[in-house]
N, C-alpha and C positions, 0 to 999 in steps of 0.2 A: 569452489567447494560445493558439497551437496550434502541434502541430510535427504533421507525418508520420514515424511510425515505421515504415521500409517491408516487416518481415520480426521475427521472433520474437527475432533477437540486437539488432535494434535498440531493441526493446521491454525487452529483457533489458540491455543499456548504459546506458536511460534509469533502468532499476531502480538501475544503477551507481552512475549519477550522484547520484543521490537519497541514495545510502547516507551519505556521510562529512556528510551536511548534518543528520542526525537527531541530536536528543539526548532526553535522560530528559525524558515529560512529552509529547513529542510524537504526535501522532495525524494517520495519514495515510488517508483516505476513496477509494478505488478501487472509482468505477461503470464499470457498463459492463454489456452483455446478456454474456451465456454464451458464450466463444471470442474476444470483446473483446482479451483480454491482460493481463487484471487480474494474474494468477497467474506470468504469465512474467515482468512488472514485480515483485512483489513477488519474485519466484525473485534476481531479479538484484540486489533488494537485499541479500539474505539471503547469497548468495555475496560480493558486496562486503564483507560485514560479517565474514566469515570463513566462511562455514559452506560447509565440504567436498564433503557431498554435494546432491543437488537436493532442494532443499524439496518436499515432498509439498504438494498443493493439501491444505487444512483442511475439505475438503466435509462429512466426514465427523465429523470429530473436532471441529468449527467453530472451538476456536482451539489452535493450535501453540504452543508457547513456544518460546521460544531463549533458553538464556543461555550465560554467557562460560563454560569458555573454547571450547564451541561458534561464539560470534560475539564482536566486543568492544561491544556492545551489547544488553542483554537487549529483545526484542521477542518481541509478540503476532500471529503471527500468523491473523487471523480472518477464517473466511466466515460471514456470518449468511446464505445463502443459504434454509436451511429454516428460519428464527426464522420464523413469523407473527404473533407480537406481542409492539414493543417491550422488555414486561416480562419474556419469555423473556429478554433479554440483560440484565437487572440480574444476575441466577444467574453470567453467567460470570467475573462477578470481574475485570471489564475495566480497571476504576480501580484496582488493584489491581497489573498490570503495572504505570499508566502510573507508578508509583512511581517505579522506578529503570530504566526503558523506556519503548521506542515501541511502537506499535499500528499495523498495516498491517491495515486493516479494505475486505475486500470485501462487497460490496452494503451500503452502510452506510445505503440507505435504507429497511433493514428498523428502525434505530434510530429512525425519525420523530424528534422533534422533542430526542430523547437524544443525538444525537448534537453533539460536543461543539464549541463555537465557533471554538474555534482550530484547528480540522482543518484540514490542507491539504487541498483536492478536488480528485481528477484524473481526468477522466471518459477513456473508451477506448470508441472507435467503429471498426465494420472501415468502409473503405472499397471502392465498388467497385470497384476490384483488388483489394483484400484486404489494403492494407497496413491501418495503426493509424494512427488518428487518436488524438493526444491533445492533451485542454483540461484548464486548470488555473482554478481561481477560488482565488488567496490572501491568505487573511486576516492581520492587522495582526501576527500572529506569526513568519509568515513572507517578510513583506516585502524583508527584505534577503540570505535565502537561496533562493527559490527563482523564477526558473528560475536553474540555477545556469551564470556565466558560462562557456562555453567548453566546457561537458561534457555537454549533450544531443548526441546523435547525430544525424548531418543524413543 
């Protein structure tokens, strides 16, 4: 499935939406090239969840933690953008979050074949005008929460 997200708050609403549907255990995969909206998606989850101020992208740090009473769910969140191989990202301790948390993982296809089966995928595409495109492939975990009825952004 696909929606149009046609602007940064709409991109940041879909992040919304997403929030109240995570629980501990889950892993959410966010492709997309560089200005996609991976990062404003995951910003709007991070707000929904509680967290006051704007989440800094994790380019640098590659994964952010959150926990309560920050947010009321503890999440990872990660850019593998500069991992060049898989085995770099055993080191971060990622299974480790999904303990009593979720995972909001950008460029997840630096994990090759690590990355974990029951991820939700949501890829992010600009379009030409520049809105966001986004497509979802959900696996048998998330079958009955996502897309969630009535709370995407149109």
């Amino acid at each position: 499935m696909t929606i149009d997200l046609p602007d940064a708050a709409a991109t940041h609403a879909a992040g919304a939406a997403l929030a109240p549907l995570l629980r501990a255990g889950d892993v959410v995969a966010l492709r997309g090239d560089l200005g996609a909206g991976k990062t404003s998606f995951a910003r709007g989850v991070l707000a929904a969840l509680g967290l006051a101020e704007e989440a800094p992208s994790p380019s640098f740090a590659i994964v952010q933690a959150y926990a309560p009473p920050e947010v009321s769910l503890p999440v990872g969140h990660v850019d593998l953008y500069r991992i060049d191989d898989p085995a770099e990202a055993e080191e971060l301790g990622l299974d480790d979050l999904l303990t009593d948390g979720a995972l909001l993982i950008e460029w997840p296809e630096r994990l090759g074949a690590a990355l974990w089966p029951h991820a939700l995928l949501l890829a992010f595409a600009v379009t030409p005008d520049g809105a966001r495109r986004l497509t979802w492939d959900v696996p048998a975990a998330w079958e009955t929460r996502w897309p969630p009825p009535h709370r995407l952004p149109r």
